[in-house]
N, CA, C and O atoms as a DFTB+ gen file, in Angstrom:
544 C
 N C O
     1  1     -17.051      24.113      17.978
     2  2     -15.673      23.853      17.602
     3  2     -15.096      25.074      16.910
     4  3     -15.681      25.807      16.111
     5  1     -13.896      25.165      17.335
     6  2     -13.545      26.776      16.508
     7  2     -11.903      26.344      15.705
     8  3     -11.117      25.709      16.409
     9  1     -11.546      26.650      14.518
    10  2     -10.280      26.160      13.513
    11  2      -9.562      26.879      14.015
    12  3     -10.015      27.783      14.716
    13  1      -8.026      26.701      13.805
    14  2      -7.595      27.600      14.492
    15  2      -5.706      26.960      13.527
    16  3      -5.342      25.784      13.506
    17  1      -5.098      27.865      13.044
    18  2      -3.815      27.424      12.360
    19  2      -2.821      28.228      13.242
    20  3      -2.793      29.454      13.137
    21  1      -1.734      27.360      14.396
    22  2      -1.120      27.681      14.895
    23  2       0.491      28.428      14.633
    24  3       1.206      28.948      15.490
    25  1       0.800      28.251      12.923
    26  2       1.705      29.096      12.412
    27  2       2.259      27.677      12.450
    28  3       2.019      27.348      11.288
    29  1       2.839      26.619      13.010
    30  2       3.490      25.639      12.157
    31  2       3.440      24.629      11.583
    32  3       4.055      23.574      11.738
    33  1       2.250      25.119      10.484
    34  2       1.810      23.740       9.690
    35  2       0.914      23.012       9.792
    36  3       0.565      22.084       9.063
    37  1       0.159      23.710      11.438
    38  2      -0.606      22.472      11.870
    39  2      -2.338      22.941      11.610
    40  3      -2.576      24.097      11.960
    41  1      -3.255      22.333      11.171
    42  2      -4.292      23.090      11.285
    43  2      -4.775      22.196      12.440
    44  3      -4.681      20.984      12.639
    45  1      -5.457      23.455      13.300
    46  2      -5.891      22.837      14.564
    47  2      -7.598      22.767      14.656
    48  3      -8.374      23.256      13.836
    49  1      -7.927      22.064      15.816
    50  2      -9.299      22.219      15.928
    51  2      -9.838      21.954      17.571
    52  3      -9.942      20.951      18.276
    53  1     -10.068      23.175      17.730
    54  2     -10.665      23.078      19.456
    55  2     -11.961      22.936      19.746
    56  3     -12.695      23.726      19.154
    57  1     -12.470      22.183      20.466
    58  2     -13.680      21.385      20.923
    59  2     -13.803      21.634      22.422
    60  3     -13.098      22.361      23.122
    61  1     -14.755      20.944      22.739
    62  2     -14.690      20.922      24.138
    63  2     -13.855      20.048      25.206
    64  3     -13.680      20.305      26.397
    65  1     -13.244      18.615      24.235
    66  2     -12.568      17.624      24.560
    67  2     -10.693      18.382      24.634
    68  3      -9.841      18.248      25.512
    69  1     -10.662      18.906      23.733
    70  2      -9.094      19.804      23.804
    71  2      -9.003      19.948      22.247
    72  3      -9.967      20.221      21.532
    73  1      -7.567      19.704      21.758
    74  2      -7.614      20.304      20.382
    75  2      -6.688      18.766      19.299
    76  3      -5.738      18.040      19.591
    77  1      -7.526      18.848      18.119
    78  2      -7.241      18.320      17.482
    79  2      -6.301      19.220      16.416
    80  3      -6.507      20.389      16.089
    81  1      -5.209      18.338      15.968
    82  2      -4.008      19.059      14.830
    83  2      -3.535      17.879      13.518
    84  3      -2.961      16.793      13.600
    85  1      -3.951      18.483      12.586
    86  2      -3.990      17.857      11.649
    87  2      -2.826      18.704      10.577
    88  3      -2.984      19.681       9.845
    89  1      -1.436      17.710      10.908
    90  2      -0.082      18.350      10.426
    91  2      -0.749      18.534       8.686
    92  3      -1.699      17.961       8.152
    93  1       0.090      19.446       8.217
    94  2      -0.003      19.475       6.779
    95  2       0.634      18.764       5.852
    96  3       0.361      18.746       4.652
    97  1       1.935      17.862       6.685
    98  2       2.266      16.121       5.989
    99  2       0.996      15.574       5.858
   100  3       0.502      15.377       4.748
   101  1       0.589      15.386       6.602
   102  2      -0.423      14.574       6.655
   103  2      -1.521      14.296       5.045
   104  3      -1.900      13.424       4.263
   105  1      -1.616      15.889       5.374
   106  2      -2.697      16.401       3.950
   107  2      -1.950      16.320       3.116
   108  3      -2.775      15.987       2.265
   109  1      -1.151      16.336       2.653
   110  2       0.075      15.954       1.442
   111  2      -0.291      14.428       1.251
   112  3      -0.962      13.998       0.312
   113  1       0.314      13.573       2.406
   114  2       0.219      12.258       1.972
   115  2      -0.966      11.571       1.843
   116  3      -0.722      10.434       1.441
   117  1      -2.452      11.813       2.051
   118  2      -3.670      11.993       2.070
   119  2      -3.664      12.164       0.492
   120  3      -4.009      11.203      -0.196
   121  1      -3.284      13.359      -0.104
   122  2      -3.509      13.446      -1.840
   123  2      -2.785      12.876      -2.537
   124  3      -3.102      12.578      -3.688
   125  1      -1.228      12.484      -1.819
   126  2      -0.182      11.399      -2.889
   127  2      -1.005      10.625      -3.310
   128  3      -1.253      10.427      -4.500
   129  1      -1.904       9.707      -1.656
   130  2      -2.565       8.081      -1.856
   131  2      -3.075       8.399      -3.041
   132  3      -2.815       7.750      -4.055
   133  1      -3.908       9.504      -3.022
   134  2      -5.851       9.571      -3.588
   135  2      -5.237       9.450      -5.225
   136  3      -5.738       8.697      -6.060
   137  1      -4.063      10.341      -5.486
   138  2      -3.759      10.641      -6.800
   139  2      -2.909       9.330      -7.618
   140  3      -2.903       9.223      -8.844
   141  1      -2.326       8.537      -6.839
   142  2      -1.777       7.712      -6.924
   143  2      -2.854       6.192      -7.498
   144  3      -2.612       5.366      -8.378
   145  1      -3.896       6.304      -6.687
   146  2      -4.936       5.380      -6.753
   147  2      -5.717       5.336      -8.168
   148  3      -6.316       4.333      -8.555
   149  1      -5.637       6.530      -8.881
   150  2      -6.286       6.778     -10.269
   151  2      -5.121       5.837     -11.271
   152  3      -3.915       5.982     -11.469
   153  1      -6.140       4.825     -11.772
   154  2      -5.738       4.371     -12.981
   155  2      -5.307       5.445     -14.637
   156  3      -6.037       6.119     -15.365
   157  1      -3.718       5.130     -14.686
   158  2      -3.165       6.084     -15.846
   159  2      -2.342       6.638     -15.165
   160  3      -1.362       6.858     -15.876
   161  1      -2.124       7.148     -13.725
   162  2      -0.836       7.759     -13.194
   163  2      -0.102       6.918     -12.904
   164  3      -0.259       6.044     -12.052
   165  1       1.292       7.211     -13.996
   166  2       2.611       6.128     -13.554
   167  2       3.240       6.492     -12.351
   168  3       3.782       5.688     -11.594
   169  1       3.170       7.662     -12.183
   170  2       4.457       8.340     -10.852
   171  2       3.787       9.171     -10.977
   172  3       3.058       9.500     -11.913
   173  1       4.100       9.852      -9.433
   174  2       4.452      11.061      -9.042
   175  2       5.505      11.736      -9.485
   176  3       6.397      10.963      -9.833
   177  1       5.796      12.949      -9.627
   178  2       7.012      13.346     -10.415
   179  2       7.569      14.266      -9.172
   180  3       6.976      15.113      -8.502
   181  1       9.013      13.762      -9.103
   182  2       9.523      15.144      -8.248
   183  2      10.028      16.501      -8.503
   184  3      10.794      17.105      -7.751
   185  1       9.521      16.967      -9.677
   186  2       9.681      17.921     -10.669
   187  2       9.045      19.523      -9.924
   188  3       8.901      20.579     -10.539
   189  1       8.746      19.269      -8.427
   190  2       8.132      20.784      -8.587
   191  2       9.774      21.705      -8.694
   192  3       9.900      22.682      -9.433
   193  1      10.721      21.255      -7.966
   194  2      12.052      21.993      -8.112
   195  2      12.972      22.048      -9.240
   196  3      13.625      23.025      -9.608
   197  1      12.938      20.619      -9.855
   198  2      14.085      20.548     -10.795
   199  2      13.053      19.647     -11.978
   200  3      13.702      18.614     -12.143
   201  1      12.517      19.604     -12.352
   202  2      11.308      18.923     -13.346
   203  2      11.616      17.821     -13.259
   204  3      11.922      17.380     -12.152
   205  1      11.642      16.928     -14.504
   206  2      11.351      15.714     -14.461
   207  2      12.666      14.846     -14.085
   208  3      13.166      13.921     -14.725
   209  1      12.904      15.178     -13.374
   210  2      14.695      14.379     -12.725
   211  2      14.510      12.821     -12.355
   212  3      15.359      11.934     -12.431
   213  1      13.199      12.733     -11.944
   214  2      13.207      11.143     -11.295
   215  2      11.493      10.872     -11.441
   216  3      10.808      11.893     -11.501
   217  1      10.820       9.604     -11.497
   218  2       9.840       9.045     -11.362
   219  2      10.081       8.580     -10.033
   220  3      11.151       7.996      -9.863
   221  1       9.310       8.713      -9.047
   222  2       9.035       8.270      -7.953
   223  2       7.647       7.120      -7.890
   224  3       6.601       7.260      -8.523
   225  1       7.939       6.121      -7.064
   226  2       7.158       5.036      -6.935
   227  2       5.873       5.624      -5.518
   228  3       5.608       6.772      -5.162
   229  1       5.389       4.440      -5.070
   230  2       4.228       4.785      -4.290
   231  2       4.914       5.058      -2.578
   232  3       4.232       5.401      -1.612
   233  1       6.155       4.842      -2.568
   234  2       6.816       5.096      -1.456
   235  2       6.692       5.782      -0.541
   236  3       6.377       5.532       0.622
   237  1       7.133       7.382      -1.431
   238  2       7.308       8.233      -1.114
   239  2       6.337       9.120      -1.591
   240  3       6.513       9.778      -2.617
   241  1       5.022       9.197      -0.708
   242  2       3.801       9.689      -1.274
   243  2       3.648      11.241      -1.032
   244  3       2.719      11.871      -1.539
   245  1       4.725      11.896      -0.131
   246  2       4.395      13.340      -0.343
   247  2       5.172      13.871      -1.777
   248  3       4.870      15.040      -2.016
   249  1       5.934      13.381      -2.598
   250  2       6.908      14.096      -3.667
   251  2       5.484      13.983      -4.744
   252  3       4.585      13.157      -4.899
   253  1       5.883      15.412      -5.414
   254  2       4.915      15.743      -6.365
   255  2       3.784      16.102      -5.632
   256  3       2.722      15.820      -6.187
   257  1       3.716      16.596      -4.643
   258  2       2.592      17.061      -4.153
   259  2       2.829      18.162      -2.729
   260  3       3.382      18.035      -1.637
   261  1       2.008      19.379      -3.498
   262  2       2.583      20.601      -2.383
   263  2       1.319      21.057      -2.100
   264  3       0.582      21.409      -3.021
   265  1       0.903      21.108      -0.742
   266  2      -0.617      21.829      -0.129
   267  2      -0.225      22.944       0.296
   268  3       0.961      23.269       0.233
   269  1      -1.280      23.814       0.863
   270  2      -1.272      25.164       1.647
   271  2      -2.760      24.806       1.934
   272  3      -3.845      24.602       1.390
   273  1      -1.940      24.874       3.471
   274  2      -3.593      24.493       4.349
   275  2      -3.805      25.988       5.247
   276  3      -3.121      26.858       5.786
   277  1      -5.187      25.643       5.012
   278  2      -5.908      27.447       6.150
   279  2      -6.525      26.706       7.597
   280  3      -6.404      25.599       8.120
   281  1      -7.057      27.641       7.832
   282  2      -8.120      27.289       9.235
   283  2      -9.300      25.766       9.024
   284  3      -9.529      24.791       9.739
   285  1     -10.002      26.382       7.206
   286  2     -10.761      25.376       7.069
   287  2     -10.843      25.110       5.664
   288  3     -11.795      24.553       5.117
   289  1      -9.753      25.552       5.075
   290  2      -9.532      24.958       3.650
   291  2      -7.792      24.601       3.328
   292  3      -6.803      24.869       4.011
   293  1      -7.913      23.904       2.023
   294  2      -6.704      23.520       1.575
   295  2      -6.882      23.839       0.196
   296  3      -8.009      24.049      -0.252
   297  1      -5.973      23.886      -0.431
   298  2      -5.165      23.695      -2.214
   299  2      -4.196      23.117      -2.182
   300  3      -3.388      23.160      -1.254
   301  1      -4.048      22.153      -3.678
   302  2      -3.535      21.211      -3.458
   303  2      -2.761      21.419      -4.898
   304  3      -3.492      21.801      -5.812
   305  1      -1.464      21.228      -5.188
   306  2      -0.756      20.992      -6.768
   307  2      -0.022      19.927      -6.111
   308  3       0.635      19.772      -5.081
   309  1      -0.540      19.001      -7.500
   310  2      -0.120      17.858      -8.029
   311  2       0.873      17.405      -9.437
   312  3       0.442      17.847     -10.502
   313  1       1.576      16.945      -9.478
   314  2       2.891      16.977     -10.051
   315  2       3.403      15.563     -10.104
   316  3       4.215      15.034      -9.345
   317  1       2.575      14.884     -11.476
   318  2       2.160      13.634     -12.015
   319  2       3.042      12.828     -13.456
   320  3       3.500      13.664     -14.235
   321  1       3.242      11.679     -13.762
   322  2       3.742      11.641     -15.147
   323  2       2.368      10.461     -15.213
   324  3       1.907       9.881     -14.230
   325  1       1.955      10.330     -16.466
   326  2       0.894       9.654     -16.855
   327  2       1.331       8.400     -17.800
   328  3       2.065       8.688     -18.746
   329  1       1.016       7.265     -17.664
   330  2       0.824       6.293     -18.767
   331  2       0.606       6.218     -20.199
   332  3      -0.585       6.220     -20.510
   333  1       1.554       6.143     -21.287
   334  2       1.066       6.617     -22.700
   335  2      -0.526       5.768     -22.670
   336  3      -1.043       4.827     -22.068
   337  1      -0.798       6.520     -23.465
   338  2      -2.637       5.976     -24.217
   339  2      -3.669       6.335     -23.106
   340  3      -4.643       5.597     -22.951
   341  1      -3.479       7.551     -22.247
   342  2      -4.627       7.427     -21.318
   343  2      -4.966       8.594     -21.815
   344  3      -4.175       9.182     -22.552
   345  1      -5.875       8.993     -21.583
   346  2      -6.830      10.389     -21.876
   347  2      -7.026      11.096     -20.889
   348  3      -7.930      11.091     -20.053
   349  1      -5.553      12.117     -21.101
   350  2      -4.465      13.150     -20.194
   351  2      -6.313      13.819     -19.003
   352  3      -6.427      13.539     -17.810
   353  1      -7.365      14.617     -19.776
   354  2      -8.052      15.239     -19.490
   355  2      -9.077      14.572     -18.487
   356  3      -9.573      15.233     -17.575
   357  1      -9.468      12.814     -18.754
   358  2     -10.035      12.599     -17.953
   359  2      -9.407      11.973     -17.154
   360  3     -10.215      11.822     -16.238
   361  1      -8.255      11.370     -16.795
   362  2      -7.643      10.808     -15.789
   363  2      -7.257      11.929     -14.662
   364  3      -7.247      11.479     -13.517
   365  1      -6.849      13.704     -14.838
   366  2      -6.632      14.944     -14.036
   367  2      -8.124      14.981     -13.160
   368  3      -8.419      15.124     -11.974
   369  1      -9.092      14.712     -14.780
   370  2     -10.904      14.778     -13.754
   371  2     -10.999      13.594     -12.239
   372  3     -11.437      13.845     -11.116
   373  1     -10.533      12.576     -12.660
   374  2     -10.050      11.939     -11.772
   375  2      -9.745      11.698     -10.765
   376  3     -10.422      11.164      -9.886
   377  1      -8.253      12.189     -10.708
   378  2      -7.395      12.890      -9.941
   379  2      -8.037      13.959      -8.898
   380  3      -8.082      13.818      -7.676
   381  1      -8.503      15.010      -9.621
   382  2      -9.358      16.096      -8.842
   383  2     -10.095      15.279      -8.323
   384  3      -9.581      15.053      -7.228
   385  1     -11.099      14.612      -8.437
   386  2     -12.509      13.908      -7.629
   387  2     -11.788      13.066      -6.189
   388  3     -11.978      13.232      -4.985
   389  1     -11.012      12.239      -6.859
   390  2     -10.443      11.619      -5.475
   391  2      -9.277      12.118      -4.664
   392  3      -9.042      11.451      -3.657
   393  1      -8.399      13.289      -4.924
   394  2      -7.871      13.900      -4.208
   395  2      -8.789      14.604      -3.105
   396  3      -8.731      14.467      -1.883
   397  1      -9.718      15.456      -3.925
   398  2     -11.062      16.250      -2.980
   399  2     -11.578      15.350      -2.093
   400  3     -11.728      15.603      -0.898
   401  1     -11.858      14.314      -2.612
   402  2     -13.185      13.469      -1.282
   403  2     -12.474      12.978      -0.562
   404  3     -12.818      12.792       0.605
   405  1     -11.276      12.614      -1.015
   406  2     -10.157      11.920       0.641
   407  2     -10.005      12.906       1.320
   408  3     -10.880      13.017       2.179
   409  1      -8.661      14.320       1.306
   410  2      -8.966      15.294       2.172
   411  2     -10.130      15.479       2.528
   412  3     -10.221      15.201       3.724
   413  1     -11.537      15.967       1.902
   414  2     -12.457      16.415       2.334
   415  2     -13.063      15.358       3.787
   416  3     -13.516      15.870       4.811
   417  1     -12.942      13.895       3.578
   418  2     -13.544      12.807       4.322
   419  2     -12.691      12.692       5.219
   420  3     -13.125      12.193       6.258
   421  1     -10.834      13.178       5.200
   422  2     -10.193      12.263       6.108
   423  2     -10.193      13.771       7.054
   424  3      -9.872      13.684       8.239
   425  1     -10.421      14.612       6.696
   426  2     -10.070      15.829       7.378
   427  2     -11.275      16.443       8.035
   428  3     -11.742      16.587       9.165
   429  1     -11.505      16.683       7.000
   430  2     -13.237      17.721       7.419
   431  2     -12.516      19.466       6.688
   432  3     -13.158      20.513       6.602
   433  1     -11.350      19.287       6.355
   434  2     -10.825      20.264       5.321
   435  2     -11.999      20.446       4.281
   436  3     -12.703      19.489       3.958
   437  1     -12.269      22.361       3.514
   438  2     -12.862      22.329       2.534
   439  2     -11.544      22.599       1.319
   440  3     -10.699      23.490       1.395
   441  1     -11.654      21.651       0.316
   442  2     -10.880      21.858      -0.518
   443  2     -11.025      22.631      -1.578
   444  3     -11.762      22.202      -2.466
   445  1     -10.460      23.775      -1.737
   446  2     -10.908      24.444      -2.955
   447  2      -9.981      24.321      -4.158
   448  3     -10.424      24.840      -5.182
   449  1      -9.209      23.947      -4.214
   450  2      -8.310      23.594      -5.783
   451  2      -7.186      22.562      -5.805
   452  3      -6.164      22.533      -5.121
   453  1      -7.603      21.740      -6.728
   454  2      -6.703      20.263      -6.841
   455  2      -6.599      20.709      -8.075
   456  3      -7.569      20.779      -8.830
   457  1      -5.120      21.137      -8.470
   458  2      -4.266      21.621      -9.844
   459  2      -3.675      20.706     -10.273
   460  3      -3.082      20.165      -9.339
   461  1      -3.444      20.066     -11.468
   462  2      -2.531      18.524     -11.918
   463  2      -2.127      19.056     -13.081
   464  3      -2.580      19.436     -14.161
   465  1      -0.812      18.921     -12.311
   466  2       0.588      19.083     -13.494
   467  2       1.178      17.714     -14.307
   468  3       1.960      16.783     -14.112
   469  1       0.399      18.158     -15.197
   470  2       1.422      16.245     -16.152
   471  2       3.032      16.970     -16.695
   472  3       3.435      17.902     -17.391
   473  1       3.521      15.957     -15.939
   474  2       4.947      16.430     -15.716
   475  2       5.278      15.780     -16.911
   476  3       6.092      16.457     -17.540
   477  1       4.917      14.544     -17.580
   478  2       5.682      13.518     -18.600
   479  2       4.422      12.227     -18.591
   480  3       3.385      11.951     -17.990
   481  1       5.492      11.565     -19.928
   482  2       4.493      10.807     -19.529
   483  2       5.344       9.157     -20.406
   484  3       6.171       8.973     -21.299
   485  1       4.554       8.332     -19.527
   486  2       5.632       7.072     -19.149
   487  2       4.877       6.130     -20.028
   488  3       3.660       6.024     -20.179
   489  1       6.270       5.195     -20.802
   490  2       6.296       4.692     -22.155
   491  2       6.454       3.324     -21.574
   492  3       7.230       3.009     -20.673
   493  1       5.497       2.447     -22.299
   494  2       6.092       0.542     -21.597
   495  2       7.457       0.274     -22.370
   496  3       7.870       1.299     -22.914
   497  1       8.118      -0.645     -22.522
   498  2       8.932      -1.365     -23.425
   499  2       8.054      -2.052     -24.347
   500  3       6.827      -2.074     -24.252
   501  1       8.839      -2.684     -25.362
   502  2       8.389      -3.464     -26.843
   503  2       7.606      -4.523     -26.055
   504  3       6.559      -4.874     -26.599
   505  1       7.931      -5.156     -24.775
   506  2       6.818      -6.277     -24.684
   507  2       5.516      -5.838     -23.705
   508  3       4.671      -6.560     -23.177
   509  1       5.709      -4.173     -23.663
   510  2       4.509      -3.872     -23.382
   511  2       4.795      -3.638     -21.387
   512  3       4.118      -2.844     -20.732
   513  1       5.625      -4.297     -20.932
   514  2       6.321      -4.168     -19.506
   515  2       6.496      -2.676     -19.054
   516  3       6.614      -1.708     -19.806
   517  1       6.493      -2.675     -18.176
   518  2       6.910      -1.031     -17.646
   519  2       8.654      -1.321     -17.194
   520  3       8.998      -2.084     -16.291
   521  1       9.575      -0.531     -18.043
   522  2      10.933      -1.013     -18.385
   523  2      11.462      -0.668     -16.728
   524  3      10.921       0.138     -15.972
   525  1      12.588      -1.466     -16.445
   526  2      13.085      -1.247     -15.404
   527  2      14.525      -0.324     -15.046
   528  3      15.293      -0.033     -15.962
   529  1      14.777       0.066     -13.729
   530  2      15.350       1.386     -14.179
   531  2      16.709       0.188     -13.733
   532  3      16.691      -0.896     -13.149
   533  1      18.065       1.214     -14.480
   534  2      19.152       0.187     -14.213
   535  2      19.954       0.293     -12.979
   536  3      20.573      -0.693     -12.581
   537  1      20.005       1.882     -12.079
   538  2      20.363       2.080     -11.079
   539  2      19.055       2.119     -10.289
   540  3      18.007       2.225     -10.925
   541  1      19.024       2.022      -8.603
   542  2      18.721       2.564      -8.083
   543  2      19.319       2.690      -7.201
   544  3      18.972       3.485      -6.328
């Protein structure tokens, strides 16, 4: 099998069967899930452009998350707001572990850096509720 990155986004992979392409959405929304799945992350933050402008829900799983994929690796920044009372350092350890083993398992990508940006970090209301927003 030989890797092969065709210049738009796609990392490819040729076999003897023809070629497999594994878009780089893909690998984005692959690390939203993984990062999303760690207990203590409230949102994703869409802050890589304009910082903390909005909390984003599980929706929209590529925001807060920007890859650069190669032939046979990826890096990954993550761009998170966290739950008050969690312990900022091990919930990122986290984060890193299951961002890595999903790409690594769903892809066959080697991942060499899962970076986590705590963008903010998200406060319940007095009865302890996660407060609701008044527009959307």
């Amino acid at each position: 099998m030989e890797n092969k990155n065709n210049g738009n986004g796609n990392n490819a992979v040729q076999n003897n069967l023809g070629t497999i392409r594994i878009a780089d959405e893909v690998v984005t929304v692959i690390a939203g899930l993984a990062a999303t799945e760690v207990e203590g992350v409230a949102a994703m933050s869409g802050g890589i452009a304009g910082g903390i402008a909005e909390m984003l829900g599980r929706k929209n799983l590529s925001k807060g998350v920007k890859v650069e994929v190669g032939e046979k690796e990826a890096a990954v920044d993550l761009y998170i707001i966290v739950n008050f009372g969690v312990e900022i350092p091990e919930v990122a350890l986290k984060i890193q572990e299951n961002v890595k083993n999903a790409i690594e398992n769903m892809t066959g990508l080697k991942v060499v850096e899962v970076n986590v940006h705590v963008q903010g970090v998200h406060f319940p209301n007095q009865d302890g509720n996660v407060e609701e927003h008044r527009v959307r």
